[in-house]
C-alpha positions as CSV (number, residue, x, y, z in Angstrom):
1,X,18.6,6.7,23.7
2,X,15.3,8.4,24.8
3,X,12.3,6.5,24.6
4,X,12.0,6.9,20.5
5,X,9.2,8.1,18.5
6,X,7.5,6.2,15.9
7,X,6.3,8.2,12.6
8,X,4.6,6.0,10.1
9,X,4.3,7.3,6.4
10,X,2.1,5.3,4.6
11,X,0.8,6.1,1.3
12,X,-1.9,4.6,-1.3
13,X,-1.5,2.4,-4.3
14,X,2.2,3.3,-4.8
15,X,4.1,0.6,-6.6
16,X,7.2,-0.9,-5.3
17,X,9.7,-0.3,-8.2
18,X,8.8,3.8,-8.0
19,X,11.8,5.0,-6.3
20,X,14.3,6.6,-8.0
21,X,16.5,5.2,-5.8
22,X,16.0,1.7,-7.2
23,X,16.8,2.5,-10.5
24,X,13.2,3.5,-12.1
25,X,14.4,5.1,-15.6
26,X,11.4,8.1,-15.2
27,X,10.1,9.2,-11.5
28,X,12.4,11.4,-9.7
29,X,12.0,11.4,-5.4
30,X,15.1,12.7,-4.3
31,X,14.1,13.3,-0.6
32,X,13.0,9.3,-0.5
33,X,16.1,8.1,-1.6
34,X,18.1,10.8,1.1
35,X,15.5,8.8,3.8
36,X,16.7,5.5,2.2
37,X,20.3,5.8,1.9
38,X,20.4,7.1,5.7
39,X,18.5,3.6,7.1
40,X,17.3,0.1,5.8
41,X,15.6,-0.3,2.2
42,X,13.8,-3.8,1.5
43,X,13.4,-4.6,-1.9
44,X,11.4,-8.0,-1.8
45,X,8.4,-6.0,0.0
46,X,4.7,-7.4,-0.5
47,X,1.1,-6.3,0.1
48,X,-0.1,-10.0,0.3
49,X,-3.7,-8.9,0.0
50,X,-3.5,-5.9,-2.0
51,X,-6.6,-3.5,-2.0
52,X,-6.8,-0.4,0.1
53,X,-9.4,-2.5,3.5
54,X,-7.5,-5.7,3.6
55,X,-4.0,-4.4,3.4
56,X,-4.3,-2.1,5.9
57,X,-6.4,-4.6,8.2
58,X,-2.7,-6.5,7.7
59,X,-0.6,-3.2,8.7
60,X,-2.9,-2.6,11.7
61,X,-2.8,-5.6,13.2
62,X,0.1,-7.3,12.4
63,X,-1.9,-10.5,11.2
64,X,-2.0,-12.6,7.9
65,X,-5.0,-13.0,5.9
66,X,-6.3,-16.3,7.1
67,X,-6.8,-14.6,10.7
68,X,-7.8,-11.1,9.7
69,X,-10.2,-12.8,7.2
70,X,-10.4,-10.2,4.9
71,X,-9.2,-11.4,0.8
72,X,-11.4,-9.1,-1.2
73,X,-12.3,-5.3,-0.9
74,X,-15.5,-4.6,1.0
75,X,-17.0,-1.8,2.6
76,X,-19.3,-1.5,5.8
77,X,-17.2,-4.5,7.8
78,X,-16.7,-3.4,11.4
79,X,-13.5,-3.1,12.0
80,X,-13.2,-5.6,15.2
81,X,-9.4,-6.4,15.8
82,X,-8.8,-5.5,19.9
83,X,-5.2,-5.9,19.0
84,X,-4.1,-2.7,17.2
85,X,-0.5,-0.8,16.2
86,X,-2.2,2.2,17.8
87,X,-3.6,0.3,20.7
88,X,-0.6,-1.2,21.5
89,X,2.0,1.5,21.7
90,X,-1.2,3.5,23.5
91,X,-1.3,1.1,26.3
92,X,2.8,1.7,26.6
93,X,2.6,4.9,27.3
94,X,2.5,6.5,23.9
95,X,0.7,9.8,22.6
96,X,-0.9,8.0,19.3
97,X,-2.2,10.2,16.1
98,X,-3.6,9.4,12.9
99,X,-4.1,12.0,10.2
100,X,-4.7,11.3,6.9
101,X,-6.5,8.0,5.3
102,X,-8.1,5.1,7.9
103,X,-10.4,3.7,6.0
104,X,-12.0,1.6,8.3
105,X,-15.7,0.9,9.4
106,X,-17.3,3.0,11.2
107,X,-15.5,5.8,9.7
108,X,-14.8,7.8,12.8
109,X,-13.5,3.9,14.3
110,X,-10.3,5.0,16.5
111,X,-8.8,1.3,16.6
112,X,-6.5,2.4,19.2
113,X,-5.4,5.6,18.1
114,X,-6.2,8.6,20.9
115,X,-7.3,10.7,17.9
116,X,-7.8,11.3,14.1
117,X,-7.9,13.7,11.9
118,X,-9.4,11.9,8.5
119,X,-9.5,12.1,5.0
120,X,-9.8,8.8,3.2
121,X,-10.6,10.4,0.3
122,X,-13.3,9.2,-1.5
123,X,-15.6,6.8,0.2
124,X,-18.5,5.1,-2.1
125,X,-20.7,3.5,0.8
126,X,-20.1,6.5,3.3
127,X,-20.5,9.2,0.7
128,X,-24.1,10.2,0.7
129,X,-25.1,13.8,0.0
130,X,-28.2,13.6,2.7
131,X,-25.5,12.8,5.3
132,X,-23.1,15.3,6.5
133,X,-19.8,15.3,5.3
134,X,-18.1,15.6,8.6
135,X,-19.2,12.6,9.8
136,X,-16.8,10.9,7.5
137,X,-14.2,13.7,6.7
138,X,-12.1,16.3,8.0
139,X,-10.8,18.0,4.9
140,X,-13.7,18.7,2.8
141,X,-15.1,21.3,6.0
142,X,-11.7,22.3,6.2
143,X,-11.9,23.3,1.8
144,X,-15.4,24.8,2.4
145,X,-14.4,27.2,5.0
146,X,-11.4,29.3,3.4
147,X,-11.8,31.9,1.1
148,X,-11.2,31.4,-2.2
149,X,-13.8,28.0,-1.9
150,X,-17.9,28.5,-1.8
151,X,-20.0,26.6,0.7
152,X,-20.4,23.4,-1.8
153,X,-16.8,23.1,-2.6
154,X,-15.4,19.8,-3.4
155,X,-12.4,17.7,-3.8
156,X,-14.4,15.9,-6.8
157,X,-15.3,19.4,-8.8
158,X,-12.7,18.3,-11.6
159,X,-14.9,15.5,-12.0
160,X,-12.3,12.7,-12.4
161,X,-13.4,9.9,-10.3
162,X,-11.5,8.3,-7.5
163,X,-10.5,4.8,-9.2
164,X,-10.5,6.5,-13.0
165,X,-7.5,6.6,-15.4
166,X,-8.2,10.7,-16.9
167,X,-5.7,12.7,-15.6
168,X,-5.7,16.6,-15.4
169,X,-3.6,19.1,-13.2
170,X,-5.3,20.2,-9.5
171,X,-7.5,23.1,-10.8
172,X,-7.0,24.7,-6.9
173,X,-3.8,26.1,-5.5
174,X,-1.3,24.4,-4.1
175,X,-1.7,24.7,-0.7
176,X,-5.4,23.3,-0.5
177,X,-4.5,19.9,-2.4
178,X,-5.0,17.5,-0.1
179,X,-1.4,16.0,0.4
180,X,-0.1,19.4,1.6
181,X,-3.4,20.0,3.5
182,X,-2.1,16.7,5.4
183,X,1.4,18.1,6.0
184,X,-0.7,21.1,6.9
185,X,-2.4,19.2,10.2
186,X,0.7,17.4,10.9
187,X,2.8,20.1,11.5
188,X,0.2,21.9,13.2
189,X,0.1,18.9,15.6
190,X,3.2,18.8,16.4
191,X,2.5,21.9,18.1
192,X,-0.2,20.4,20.3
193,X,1.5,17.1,21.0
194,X,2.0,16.1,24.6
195,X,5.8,17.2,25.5
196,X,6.1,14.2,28.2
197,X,4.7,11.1,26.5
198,X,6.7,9.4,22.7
199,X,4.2,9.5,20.2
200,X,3.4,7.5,17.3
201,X,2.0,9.2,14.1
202,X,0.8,7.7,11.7
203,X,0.6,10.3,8.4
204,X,-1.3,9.0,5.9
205,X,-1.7,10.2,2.9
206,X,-4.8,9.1,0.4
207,X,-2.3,9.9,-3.1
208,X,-0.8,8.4,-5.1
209,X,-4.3,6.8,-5.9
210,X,-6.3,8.4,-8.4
211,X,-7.9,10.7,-9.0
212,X,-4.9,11.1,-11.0
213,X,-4.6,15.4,-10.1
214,X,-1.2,16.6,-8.7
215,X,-0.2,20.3,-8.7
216,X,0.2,21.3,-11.9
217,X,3.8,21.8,-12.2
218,X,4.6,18.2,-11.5
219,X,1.8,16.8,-13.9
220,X,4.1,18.6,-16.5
221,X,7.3,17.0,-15.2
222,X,6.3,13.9,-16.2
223,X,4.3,15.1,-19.6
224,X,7.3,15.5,-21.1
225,X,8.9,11.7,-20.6
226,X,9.6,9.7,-23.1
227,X,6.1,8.0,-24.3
228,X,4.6,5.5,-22.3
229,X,4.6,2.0,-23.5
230,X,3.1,0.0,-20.9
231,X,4.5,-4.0,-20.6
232,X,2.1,-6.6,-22.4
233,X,3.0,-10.2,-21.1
234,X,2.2,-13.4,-23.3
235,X,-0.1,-14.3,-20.9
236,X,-3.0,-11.4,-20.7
237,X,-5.8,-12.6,-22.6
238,X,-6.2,-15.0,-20.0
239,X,-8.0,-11.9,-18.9
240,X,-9.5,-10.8,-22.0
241,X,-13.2,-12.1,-21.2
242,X,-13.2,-9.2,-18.8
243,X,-12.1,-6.1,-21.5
244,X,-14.6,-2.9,-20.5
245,X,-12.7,-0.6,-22.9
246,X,-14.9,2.7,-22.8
247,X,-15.5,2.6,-19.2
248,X,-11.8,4.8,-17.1
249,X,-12.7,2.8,-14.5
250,X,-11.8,-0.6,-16.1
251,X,-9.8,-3.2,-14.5
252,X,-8.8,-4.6,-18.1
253,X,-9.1,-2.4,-21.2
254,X,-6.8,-2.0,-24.3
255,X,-6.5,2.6,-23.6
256,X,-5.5,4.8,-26.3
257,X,-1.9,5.4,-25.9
258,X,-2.6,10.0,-24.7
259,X,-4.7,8.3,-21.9
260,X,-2.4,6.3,-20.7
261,X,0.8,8.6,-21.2
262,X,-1.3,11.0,-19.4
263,X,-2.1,8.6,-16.8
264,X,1.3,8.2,-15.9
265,X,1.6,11.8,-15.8
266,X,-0.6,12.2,-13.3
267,X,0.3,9.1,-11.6
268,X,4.4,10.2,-11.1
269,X,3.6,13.4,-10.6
270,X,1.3,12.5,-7.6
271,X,4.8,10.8,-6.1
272,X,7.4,13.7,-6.8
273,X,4.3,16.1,-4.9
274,X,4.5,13.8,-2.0
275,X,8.2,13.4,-2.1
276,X,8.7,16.8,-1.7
277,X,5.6,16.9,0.9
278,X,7.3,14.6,3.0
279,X,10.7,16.1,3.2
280,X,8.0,19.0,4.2
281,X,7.4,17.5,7.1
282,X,10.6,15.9,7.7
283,X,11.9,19.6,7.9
284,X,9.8,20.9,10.3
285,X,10.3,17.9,12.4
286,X,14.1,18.6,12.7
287,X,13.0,21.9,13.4
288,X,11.3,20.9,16.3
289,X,14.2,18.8,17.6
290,X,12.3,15.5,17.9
291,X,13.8,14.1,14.2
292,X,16.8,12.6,16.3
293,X,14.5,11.1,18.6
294,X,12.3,9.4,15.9
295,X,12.4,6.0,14.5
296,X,10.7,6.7,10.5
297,X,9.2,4.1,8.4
298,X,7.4,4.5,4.7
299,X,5.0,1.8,2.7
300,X,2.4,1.6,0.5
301,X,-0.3,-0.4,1.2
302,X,-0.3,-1.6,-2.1
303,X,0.7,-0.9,-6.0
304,X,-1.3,0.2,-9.4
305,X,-0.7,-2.0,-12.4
306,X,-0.9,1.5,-14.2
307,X,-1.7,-0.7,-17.5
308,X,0.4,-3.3,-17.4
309,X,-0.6,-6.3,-19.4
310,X,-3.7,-4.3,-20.2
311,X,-4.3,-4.5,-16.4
312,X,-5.5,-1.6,-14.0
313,X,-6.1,-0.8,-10.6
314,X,-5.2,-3.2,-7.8
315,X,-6.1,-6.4,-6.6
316,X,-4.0,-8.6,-9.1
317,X,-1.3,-10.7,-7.9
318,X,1.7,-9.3,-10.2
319,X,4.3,-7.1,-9.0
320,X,3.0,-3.7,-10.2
321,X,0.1,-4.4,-8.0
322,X,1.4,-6.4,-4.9
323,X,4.8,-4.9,-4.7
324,X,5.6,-2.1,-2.2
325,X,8.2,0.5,-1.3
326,X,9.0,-0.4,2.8
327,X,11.9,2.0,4.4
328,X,13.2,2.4,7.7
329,X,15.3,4.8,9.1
330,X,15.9,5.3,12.7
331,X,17.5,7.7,15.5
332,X,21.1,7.4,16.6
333,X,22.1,4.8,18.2
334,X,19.3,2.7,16.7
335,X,21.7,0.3,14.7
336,X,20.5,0.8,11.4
337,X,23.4,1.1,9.1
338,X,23.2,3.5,6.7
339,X,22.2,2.5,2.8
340,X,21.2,-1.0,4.0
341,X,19.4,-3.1,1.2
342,X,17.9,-6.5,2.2
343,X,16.7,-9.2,0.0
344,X,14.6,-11.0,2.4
345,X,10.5,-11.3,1.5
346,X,8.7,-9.1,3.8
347,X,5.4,-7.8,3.7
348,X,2.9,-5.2,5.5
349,X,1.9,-7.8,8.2
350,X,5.7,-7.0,9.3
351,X,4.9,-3.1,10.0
352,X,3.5,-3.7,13.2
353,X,6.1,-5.6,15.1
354,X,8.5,-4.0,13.6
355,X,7.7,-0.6,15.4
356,X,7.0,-2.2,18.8
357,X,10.2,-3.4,18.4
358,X,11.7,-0.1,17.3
359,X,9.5,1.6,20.5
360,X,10.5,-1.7,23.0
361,X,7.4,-2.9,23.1
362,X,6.7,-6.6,23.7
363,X,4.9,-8.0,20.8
364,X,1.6,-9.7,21.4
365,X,1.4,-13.2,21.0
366,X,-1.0,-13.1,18.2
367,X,1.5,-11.1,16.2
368,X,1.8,-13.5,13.4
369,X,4.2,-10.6,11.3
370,X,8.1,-10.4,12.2
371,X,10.2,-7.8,13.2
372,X,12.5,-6.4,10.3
373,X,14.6,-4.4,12.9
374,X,17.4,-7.0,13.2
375,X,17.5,-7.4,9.2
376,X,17.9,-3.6,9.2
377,X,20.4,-3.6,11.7
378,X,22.2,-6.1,9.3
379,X,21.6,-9.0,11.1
380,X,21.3,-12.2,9.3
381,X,17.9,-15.1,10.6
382,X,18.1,-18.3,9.2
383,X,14.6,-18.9,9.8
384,X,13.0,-15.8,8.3
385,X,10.5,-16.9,6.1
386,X,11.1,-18.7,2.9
387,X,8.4,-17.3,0.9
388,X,4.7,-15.5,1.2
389,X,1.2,-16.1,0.5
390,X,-0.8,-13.5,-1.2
391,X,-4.6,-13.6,-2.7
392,X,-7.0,-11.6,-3.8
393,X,-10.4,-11.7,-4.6
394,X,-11.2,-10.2,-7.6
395,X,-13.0,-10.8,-11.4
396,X,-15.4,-13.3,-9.6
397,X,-11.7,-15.6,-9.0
398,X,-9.9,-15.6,-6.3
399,X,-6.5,-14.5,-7.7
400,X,-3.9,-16.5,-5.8
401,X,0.4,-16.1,-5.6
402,X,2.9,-17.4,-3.9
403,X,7.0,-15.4,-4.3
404,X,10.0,-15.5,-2.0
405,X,10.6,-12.3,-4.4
406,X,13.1,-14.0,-7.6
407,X,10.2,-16.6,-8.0
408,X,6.5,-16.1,-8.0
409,X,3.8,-18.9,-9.0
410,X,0.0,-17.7,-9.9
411,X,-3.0,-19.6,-9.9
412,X,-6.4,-18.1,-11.1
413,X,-9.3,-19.7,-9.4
414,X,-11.9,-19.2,-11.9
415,X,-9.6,-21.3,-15.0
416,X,-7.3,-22.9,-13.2
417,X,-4.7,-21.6,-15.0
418,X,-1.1,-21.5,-14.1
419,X,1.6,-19.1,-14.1
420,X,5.2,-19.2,-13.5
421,X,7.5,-16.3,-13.5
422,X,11.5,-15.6,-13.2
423,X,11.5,-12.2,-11.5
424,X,15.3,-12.1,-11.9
425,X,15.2,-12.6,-15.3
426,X,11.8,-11.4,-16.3
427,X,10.8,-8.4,-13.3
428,X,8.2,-7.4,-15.7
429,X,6.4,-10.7,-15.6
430,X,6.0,-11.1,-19.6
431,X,7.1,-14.5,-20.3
432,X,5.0,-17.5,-18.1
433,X,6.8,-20.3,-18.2
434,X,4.5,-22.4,-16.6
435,X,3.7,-24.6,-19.6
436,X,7.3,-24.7,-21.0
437,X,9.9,-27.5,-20.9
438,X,12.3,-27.8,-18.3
439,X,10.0,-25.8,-15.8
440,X,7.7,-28.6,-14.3
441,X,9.3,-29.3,-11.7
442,X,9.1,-26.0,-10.3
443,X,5.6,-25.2,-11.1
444,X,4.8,-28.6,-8.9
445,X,7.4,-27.1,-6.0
446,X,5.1,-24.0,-6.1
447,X,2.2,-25.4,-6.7
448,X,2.6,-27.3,-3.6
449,X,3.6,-24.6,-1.8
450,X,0.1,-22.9,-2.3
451,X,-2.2,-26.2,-1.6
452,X,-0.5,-26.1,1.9
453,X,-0.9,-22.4,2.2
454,X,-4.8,-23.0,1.7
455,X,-5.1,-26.4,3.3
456,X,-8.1,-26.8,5.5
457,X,-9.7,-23.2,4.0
458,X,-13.5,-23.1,4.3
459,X,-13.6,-22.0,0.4
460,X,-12.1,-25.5,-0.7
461,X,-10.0,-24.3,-2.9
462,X,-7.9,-27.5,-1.7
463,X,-9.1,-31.1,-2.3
464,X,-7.6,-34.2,-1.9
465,X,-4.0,-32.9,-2.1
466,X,-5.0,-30.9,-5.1
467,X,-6.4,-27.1,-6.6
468,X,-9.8,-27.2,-7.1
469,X,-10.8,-24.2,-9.5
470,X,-14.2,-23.2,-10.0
471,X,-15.1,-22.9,-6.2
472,X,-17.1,-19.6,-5.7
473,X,-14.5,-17.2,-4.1
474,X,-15.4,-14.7,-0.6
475,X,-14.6,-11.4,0.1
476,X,-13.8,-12.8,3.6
477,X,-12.8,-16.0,4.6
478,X,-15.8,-17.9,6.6
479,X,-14.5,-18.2,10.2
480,X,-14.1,-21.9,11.3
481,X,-17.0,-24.1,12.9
């Protein structure tokens, strides 16, 4: 086999269980499921920190949270890492492309990559109207300057906001939306690649996240489902002190049932757009001969909670939030069986050696992620990791879990409280069983688990053996003395 190509599809605040593929009763991606039947599909798959900054700090550097730092969402950090995806397979010899969503500080940051083409979508600190917009933006010029648009065009005209639950249709055509404007560049790329050199794309696209405004035609698909009944577990008014029910932004709110079927709506109906977007691409790299060279992998860097206990948004540590789709598919001759499904808990820290190893690349030795490409290959490691870590800072707690992906223990930093959950029996995560008889024991197995996960952190979260809540949580961890 030629030296392969790597094509990385990532996509924003998609939740793990939204394939049809894996059994999801409503959304329909039918060109997903082709990619996933035809290479590796892992079903225990984890954004251990999961908002949009940290999460992809994680997928671009191959590093956990302790050493990337980052455990809340913020703005305006420098992105410093030397030791990049990008800037790895770049030193090797590789053509390397971003288009789509960086998001990264400075915005125009390359972190490796020889070029990119950006839309991040919408970008609170970088978004000031006395600055111009292409400093931090490539499709928003691109909008102004055809036709149909005027000179102060906008992406935000509809006047849903970018973390809001409304949803409405896209009020433009098709072909201006930004997913297929995406596609758009990424074909047109593949046109002005270098012929000698592999590349490594990474297309990434800024939907599924809201604004909740996919072509019209698939809003309706999903108007017409069954009603939406989001999930309520016996647990959620652990969170009720935070309720902000008039404000669509909300990170817990009790919404009136339209709102939230129409949220899903919009929220499905951004996935079946970039299903079919995808295969869009897909197609026209077959076309250009180079699919059969090309190793292909798909994440999210995260889910949406869509809801779910009352919940919203990101940032919490259940599954709707923390879960993610990860597929791999590769060339022939790759090894990757067909229709292979692996249990094992893997998470976005695993994206980068994963494609060195796909692209024979040695993997730095501050990788701290692991290579998937031997699971995939249906190879069995007795030492792959038991369980993860994941955190979040968020609701002035630090929101702290610990799952080898049938299990998962929770401990909120502000109360103190506990939570225990059977994700075999219970995926939805209604029931904690924390408090009940007969589960004590494992709520101290997993509790330990977590005090040596954040042994020896600067927060002290850990004392004496013990949790200590109350401790005022960081966005980043303080580095060491």
């Amino acid at each position: 086999m030629n030296t392969p190509n790597i094509l990385l599809i990532c996509v924003d605040q998609w939740r793990g269980d939204c394939l049809s593929i894996d059994d999801h009763p409503v959304v329909r991606t039918p060109y997903l499921d082709r990619l996933a039947s035809r290479g590796a599909r892992f079903r225990h798959a984890y954004s251990a920190t999961p908002t949009c900054v940290p999460a992809r700090t994680g997928l671009m550097t191959g590093l956990g949270q302790r050493s990337h730092r980052r455990v809340g969402y913020l703005d305006g950090m420098p992105f410093e890492h030397e030791v990049t995806l990008p800037g790895v397979l770049r030193g090797a010899g590789y053509q390397t492309q971003a288009i789509g969503k960086l998001h990264v500080y400075p915005e125009r940051a390359r972190i490796g990559f020889d070029n990119v083409i950006l839309h991040d979508g919408y970008l609170h600190q970088a978004r000031r109207r006395s600055r111009p917009f292409e400093e931090i933006d490539d499709y928003l010029p691109w909008l102004r300057s055809q036709a149909s648009a005027s000179a102060v065009a906008d992406y935000t005209e509809h006047g849903i906001g970018c973390n809001s639950v409304p949803a409405r249709p896209w009020p433009r055509e098709e072909a201006l939306h930004p997913t297929n404007w995406l596609v758009t560049e990424a074909i047109s790329w593949l046109y002005r690649r270098d012929p000698t050199a592999p590349f490594f794309l990474y297309l990434s696209f800024h939907r599924p996240h809201p604004p909740y405004d996919p072509p019209g035609w698939a809003f309706d698909t999903y108007l017409d489902a069954p009603p939406y009944r989001p999930v309520v577990g016996d647990w959620w008014e652990e969170f009720a002190q935070y309720r902000d029910d008039h404000n669509p932004e909300a990170w817990v709110a009790r919404m009136d049932s339209r709102t939230l079927h129409r949220a899903r709506a919009g929220y499905y109906g951004h996935m079946t757009h970039l299903d079919q977007q995808i295969n869009r691409f897909l197609e026209a790299l077959a076309e250009f001969g180079l699919a059969k060279d090309t190793y292909v992998a798909f994440v999210s860097d995260h889910g949406e909670m869509l809801g779910e206990h009352h919940l919203f948004r990101k940032g919490f540590p259940y599954e709707g939030s923390t879960r993610i789709p990860f597929l791999l598919t590769g060339p022939p001759g790759s090894g990757i069986a067909a229709g292979t499904v692996r249990d094992e808990v893997v998470e976005l820290r695993d994206v980068m050696p994963t494609l060195l190893d796909c692209a024979g690349v040695p993997i730095p030795s501050n990788v701290e992620g692991r290579s998937v490409l031997g699971l995939a290959r249906g190879g069995d490691d007795p030492d792959w990791r038991g369980w993860l870590h994941g955190e979040h800072t968020l609701l002035d707690q630090s929101l702290q879990f610990v799952t080898d992906g049938h299990t998962k223990y929770v401990w909120l930093s502000g109360s103190g409280h506990e939570q225990l959950f059977d994700l075999d029996e219970d995926p939805a995560e209604t029931v904690n069983l924390a408090a009940r008889p007969g589960h004590a024991e494992a709520v101290e197995l997993w509790r330990g688990r977590l005090v040596g996960e954040l042994s020896g952190r600067p927060e002290g979260y850990v004392r004496d053996g013990r949790l200590v809540p109350g401790r005022a949580p960081v966005l980043t961890i303080p580095a060491n003395p």
